[in-house]
N, C-alpha and C positions, 0 to 999 in steps of 0.2 A: 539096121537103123540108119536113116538118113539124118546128114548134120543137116539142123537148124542155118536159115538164111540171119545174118546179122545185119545190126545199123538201125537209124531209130526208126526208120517208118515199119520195118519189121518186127521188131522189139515188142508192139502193142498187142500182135498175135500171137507170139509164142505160147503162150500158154493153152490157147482153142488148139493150136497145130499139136501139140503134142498129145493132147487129149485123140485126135482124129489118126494119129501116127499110132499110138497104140491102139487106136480102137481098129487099124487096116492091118496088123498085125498078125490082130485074133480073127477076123474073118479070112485070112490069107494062109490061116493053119499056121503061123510061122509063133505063135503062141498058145497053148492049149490050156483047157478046164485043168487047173490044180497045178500049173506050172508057176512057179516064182521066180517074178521079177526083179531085176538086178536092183544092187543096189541104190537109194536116192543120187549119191555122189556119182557112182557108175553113169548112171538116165543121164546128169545134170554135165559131166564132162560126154555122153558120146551125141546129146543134143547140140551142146555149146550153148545153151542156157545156165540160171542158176537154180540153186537146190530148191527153193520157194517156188521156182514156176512151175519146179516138176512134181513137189506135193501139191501142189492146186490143180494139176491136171489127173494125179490119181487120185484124191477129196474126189474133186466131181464124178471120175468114172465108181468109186465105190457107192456114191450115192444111186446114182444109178444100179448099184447089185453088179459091173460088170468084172470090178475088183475085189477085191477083200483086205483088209488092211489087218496082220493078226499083231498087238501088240509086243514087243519084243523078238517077233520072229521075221517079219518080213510083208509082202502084198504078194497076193494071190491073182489068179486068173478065176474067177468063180462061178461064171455062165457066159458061155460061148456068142459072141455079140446078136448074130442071128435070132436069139429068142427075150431077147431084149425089146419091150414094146418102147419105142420112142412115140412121145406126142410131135406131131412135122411141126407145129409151129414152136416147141420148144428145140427143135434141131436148129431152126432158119432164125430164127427172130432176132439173130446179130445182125440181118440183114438190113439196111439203114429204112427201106419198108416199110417191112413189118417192126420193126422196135421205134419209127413212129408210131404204127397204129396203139402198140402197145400203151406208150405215154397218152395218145388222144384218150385212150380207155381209161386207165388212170385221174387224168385230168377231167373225166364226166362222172367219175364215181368216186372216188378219194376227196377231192373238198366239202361233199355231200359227206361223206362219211364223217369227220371232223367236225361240221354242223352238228348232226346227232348227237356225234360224242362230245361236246362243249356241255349238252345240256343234259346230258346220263351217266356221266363217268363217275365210276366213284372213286375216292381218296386213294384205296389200297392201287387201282388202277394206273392212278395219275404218278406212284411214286414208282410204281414199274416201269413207267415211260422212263421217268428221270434217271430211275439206275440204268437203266439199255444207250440211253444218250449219251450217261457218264460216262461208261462202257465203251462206243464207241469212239468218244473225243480222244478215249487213250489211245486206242487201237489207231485211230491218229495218228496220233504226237508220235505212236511209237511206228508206223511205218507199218502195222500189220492188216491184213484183208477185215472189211469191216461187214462184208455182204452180210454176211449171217444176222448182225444187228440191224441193220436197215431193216429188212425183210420185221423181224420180230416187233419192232418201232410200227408198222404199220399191219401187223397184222395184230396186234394187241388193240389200236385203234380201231380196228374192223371191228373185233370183239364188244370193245364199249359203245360200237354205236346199236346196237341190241336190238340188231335187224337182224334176223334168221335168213331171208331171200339172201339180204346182202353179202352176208356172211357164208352163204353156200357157194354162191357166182365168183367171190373171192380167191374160193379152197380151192375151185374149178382152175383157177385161173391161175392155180400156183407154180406149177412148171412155167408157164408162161414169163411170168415175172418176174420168178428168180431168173431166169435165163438174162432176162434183161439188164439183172443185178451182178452177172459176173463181173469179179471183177479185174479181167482185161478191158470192162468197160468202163471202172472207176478208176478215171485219173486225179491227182493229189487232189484238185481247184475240184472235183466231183465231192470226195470225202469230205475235205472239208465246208463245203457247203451243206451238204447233208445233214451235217449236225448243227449247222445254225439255221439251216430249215428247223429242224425236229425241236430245234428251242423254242421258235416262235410259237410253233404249235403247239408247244407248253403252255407256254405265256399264256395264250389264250384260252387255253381249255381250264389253266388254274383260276382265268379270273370267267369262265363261263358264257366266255364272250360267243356264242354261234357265227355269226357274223364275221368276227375276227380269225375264229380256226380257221373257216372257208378262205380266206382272203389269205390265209399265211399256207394253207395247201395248196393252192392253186401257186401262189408266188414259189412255192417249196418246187414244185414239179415242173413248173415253164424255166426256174434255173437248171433244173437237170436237164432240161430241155436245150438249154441254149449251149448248154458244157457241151453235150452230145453232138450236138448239131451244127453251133453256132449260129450267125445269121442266113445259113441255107436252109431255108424250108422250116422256120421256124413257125412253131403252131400259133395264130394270132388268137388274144387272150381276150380279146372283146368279147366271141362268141362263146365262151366260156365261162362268161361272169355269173356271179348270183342272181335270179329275176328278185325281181321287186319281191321281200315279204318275202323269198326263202322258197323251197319245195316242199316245207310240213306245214 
C-alpha cells in the first residue's frame, strides 16, 4: 500500500483515492474473495489519512457488494472487483462534466417535482421531511457525513409528487446522484446550505405554495451549484425558470 499525498489541495480526494487503492488491490490479486482487511487504525496510519476517511471509503465499496463489513469481526473482501457491474457514469461523474450535466438534470426535474409535491403531499409525508432535515442539521453541527439524508430528503419528495414516470427516471438515476452526493464533494458551506435549502422547501410545501417550492428548488440547487463550481461555468438560472402558469 501506497502512502496517501498530503496538504489541502490533496486532502479533498482522499477518500475517492483510497476507495481506487483498494479497489487496484483486488484486481492486482494482491487481495483475494474472503481475505480480511487490516484493521480501520492499521488503513488510517499506513494511508496517512484519518480513521473517518477510511470507513467512508469501505461504506462505499460495501455498497457496492465489493466489501463486506461483518459486525464485530472485521471487513471482508467478498467479490473479486472484475465481476462487479459498475454503471461508467456513476464511476466518472466526479468529473467537473459530467457532475454539471448531473446538476443541469436535477435543475429541469427536481423544481418540477416540488411543484407537484406542494400540491399532493400529505401531512404524515411533510413531517418525514422535517424529521430527515432535523436529522441532518445534527449530523451538521456534529461534523458527521450527511449524504445519506440529502439523498432521502429528495427522494421522499419524488415520492409525494405521485408521478410514476417521474419516480422510475429518478430510481434509474440513482447511482448517478448519489455519486454526486459523496461526500468528498460536500464541503462544510455545501452542508450547511443544504439544510437551509431543504427548510425553504418546507416552508413552502407546508403552506402549499407550488410556486414557491419550485422557486426554493431551483434556488436550493443553483446554490449547490455555485459551492461546487463557483463563478466557473455556473449554470445560468433564467433558462431554467418556471414558464408562465406552471407545466400542469
Amino acid at each position: 500500500m501506497s502512502a496517501r499525498k498530503t496538504g489541502p489541495t490533496a486532502r479533498k480526494y482522499l477518500y475517492y483515492d483510497i476507495v481506487e487503492e483498494i479497489r487496484g488491490m483486488i484486481r492486482k490479486g494482491q487481495l483475494h474473495v474472503g481475505d480480511k482487511l487490516p484493521a480501520e487504525r492499521t488503513l488510517a496510519r499506513t494511508f496517512g489519512v484519518s480513521r473517518n476517511c477510511v470507513r467512508q471509503a469501505i461504506q462505499t465499496l460495501a455498497e457496492k457488494n465489493i466489501l463486506e463489513s461483518r459486525l464485530g469481526d472485521g471487513t471482508y473482501v467478498s467479490l473479486p472487483d472484475r465481476l462487479i457491474r459498475v454503471d461508467t457514469l456513476a464511476l466518472t461523474v466526479r468529473r467537473k462534466d459530467l457532475l454539471k450535466d448531473v446538476i443541469e438534470f436535477r435543475l429541469l426535474l427536481e423544481p418540477q417535482v416540488a411543484y407537484l409535491a406542494a400540491a399532493r403531499i400529505t401531512p404524515e409525508e411533510l413531517d418525514r421531511l422535517k424529521v430527515l432535515v432535523c436529522d441532518q442539521d445534527r449530523r451538521v453541527l456534529a461534523e458527521e457525513p450527511d449524504a445519506d439524508l440529502d439523498a432521502a430528503f429528495h427522494g421522499q419528495l419524488v415520492k409525494a409528487c405521485r408521478n410514476r414516470v417521474v419516480r422510475e427516471v429518478y430510481e434509474k438515476m440513482g447511482d448517478a446522484l448519489n455519486e454526486s452526493r459523496a461526500e468528498i464533494l460536500r464541503s462544510d458551506s455545501r452542508k450547511r446550505s443544504s439544510v437551509v435549502g431543504h427548510l425553504r422547501i418546507i416552508d413552502a410545501l407546508e403552506k402549499k405554495d407550488p410556486k414557491g417550492a419550485f422557486e426554493a428548488m431551483r434556488e436550493h440547487l443553483l446554490a449547490v451549484d455555485r459551492v461546487l463550481f463557483g463563478d466557473d461555468g455556473t449554470i445560468e438560472p433564467v433558462s431554467l425558470s418556471l414558464p408562465e402558469g406552471g407545466w400542469v
